[in-house]
C-alpha positions as CSV (number, residue, x, y, z in Angstrom):
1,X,0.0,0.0,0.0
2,X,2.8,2.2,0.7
3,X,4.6,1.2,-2.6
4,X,1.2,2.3,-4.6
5,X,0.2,5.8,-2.6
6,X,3.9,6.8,-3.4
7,X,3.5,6.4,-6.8
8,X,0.1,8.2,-7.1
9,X,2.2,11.5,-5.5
10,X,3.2,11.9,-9.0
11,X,-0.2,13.3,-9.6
12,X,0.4,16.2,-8.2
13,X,2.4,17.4,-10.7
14,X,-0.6,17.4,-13.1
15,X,-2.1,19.9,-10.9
16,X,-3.6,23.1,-12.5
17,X,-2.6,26.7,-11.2
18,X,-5.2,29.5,-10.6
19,X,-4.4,30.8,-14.4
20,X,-4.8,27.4,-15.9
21,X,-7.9,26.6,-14.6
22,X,-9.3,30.0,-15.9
23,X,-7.7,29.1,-19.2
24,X,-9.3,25.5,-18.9
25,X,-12.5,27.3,-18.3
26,X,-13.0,29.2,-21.2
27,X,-11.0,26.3,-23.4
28,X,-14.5,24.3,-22.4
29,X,-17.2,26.7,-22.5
30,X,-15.6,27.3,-26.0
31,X,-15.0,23.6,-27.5
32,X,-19.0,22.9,-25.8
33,X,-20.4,25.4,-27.9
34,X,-18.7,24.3,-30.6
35,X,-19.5,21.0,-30.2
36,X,-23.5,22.0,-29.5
37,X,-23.2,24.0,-33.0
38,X,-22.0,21.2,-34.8
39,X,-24.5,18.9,-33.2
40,X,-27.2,20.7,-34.3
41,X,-25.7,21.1,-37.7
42,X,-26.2,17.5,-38.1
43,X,-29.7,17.1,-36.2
44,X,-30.6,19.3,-39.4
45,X,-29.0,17.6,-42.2
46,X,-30.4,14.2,-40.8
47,X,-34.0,15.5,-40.6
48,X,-33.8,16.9,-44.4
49,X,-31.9,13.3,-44.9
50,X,-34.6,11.5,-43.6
51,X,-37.3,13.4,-45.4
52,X,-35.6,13.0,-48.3
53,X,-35.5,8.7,-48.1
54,X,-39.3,9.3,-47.1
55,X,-40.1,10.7,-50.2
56,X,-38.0,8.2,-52.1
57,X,-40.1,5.4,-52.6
58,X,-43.6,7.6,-53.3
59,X,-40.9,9.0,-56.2
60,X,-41.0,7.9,-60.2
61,X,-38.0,5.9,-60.5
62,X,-37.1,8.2,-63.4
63,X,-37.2,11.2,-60.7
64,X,-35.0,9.5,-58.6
65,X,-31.2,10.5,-59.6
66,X,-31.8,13.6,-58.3
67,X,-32.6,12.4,-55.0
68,X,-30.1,9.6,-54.7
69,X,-27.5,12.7,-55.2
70,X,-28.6,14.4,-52.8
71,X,-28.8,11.8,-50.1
72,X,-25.0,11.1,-51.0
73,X,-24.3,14.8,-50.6
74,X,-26.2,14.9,-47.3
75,X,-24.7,11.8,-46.0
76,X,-21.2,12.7,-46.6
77,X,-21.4,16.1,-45.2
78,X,-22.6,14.3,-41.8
79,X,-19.9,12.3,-42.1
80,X,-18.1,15.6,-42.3
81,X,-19.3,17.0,-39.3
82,X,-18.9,13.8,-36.9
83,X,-15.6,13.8,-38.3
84,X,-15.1,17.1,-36.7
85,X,-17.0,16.0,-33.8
86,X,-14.5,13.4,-32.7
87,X,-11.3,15.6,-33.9
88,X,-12.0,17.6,-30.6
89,X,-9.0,16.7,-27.7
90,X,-9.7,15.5,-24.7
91,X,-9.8,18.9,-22.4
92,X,-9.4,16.3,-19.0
93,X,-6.5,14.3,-20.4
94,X,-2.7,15.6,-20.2
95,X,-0.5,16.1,-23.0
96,X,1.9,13.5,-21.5
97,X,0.0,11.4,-18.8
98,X,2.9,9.0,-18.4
99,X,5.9,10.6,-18.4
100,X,5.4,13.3,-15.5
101,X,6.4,16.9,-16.2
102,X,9.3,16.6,-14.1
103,X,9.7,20.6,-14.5
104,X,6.5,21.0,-11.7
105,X,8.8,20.4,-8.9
106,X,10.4,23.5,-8.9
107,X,9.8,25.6,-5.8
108,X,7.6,22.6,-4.1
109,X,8.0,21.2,-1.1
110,X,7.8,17.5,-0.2
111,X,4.7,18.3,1.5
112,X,3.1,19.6,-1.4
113,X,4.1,16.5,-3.3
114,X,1.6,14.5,-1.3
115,X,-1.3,13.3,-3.1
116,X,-4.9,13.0,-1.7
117,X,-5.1,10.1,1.2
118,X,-6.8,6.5,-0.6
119,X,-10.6,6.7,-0.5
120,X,-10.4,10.7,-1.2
121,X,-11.2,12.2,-4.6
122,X,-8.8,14.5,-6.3
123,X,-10.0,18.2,-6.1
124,X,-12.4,19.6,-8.6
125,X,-15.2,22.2,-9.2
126,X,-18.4,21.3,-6.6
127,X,-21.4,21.4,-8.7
128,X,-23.5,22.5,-5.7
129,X,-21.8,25.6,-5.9
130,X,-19.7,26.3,-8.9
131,X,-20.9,27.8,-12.0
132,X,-20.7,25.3,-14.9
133,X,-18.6,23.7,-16.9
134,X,-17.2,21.7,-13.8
135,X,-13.7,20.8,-13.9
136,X,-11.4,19.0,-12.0
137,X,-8.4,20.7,-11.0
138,X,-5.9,18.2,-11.9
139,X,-5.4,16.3,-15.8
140,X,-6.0,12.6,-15.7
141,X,-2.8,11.1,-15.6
142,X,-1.6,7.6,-15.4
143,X,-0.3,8.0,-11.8
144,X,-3.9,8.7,-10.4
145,X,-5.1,6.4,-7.8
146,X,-8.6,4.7,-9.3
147,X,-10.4,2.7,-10.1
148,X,-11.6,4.6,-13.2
149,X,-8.0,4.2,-14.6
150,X,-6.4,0.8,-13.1
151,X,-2.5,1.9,-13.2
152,X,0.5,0.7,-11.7
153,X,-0.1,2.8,-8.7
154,X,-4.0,1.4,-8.3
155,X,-3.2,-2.0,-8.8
156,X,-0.1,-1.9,-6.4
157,X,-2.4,-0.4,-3.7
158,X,-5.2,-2.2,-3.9
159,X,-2.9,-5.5,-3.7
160,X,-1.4,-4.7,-0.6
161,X,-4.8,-3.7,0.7
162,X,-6.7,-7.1,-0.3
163,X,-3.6,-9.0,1.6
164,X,-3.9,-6.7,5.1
165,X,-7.6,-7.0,5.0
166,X,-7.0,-10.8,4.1
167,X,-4.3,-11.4,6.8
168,X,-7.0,-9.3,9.1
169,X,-9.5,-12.1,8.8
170,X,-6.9,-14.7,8.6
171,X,-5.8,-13.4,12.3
172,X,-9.6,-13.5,13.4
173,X,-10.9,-16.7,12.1
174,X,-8.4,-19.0,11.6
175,X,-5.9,-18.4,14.7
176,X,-8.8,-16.2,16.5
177,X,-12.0,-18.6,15.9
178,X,-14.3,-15.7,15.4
179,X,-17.4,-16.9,13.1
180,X,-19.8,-14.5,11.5
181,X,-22.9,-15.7,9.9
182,X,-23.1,-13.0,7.2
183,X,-19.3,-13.5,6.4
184,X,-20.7,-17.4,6.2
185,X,-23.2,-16.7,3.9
186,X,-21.4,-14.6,1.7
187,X,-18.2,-16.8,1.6
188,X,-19.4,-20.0,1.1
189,X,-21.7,-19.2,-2.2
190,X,-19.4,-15.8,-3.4
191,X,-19.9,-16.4,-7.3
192,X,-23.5,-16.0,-6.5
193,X,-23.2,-12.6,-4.5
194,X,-20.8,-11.5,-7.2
195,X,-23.5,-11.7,-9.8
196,X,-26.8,-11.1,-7.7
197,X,-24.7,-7.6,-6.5
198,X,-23.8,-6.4,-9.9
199,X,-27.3,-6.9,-10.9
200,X,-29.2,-5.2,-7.8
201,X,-26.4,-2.7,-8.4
202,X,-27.5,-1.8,-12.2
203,X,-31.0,-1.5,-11.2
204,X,-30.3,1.1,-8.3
205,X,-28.0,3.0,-10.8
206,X,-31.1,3.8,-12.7
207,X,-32.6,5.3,-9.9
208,X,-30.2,7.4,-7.8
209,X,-28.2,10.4,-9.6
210,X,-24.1,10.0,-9.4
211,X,-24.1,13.2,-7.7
212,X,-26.2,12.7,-4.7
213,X,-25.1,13.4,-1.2
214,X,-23.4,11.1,1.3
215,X,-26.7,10.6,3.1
216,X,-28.7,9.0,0.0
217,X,-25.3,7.2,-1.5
218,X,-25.3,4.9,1.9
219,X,-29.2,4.4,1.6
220,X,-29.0,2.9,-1.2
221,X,-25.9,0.7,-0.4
222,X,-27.8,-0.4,2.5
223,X,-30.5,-1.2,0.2
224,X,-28.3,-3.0,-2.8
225,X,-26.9,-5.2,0.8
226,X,-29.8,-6.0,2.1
227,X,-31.3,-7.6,-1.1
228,X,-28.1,-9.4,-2.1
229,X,-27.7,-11.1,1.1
230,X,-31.4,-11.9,1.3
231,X,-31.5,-13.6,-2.4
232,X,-27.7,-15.4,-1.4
233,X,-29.3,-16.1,2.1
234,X,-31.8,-17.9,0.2
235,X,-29.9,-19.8,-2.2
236,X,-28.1,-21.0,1.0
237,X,-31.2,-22.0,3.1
238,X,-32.4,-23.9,-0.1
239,X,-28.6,-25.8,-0.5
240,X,-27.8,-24.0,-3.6
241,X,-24.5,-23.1,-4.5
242,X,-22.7,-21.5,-7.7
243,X,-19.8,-23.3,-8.9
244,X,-17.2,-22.7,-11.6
């Protein structure tokens, strides 16, 4: 764990000064509207494309060169536009995310080096309170300690954390003799909880927003619990297992 945190400090020298992150700013509310404008450039073209292969069949067949034409015309300027669509950069991404830009340590202290403690998020705009577009305050990088982007420093963390909490329960069941029944239930039929939880968890995904508060986020974890361990619960009561 130790090993992985220290490599996710190199995130901090992806971080974005006052200036940049006015300049990132108005870099988004300018690539969004052009985006928008282009978007609705080709809501357009598709409708007139669309009317046009409505009014193909209802056509003479000796009338219809002249539409055929223009559906070519209409469909390659579309392909034009989503062209340009996708030719946009990624505003979030830095120029080089895996070599750092060794030149941000100048006139930083170890201190400052420190990235954000595991389980915190990187810093960024608070949408309760911050005009749009929100940003975050640092470029992804490859350094950064997620799951959204499973690095090096990700992987090497979450390792080390799997074997302390592992070596935990080692320490209080097998040498300690402490027995749990939801631990029981849970352990003894996992491939069924894997499955049961992703589904209970896709379903609840519909239904509460990514941006809720704290208060709602553990409501429905104790919700997406409660029915996972009451269908595994069941399974067990009934002797059914999943196997590979």
């Amino acid at each position: 764990m130790a090993a992985g945190y220290s490599m996710s400090c190199l995130t901090r020298l992806y971080d974005l000064t006052g200036p940049e992150l006015a300049a990132m700013r108005e870099r988004r509310l300018r690539q969004d509207a052009e985006k928008a404008g282009l978007a609705n450039m080709i809501g357009r073209q598709q409708g007139v494309l669309n009317d046009l292969r409505r009014r193909f069949d209802d056509t003479p067949p000796a009338d219809r060169k002249e539409i055929e034409a223009e559906v070519d015309r209409l469909e390659g300027t579309i392909l034009v536009l989503e062209d340009q669509q996708r030719g946009y950069p990624d505003l979030e991404l830095a120029e080089s995310p895996v070599l750092p830009p060794w030149e941000r340590l100048q006139g930083r202290s170890p201190r400052d080096l420190l990235a954000e403690p595991p389980f915190v998020a990187p810093p960024a705009d608070d949408p309760r309170i911050d005009p749009p577009p929100w940003i975050e305050h640092r470029l992804r990088n490859y350094w950064m300690l997620g799951k959204r982007m499973p690095n090096l420093s990700f992987m090497t963390f979450a390792t080390g954390f799997q074997f302390a909490l592992f070596g935990l329960f080692v320490a209080a069941c097998d040498m300690g003799g402490l027995r749990l029944g939801l631990f029981r239930t849970l352990g003894t039929n996992p491939l069924a909880a894997y499955f049961i939880h992703g589904m209970v968890g896709l379903a609840l995904a519909l239904l509460v927003p990514h941006d809720v508060p704290l208060g709602p986020c553990l409501a429905a974890f104790a919700i997406a619990f409660s029915i996972t361990y009451f269908l595994v619960r069941l399974l067990e009561k009934r002797g059914i297992y999943w196997r590979l």
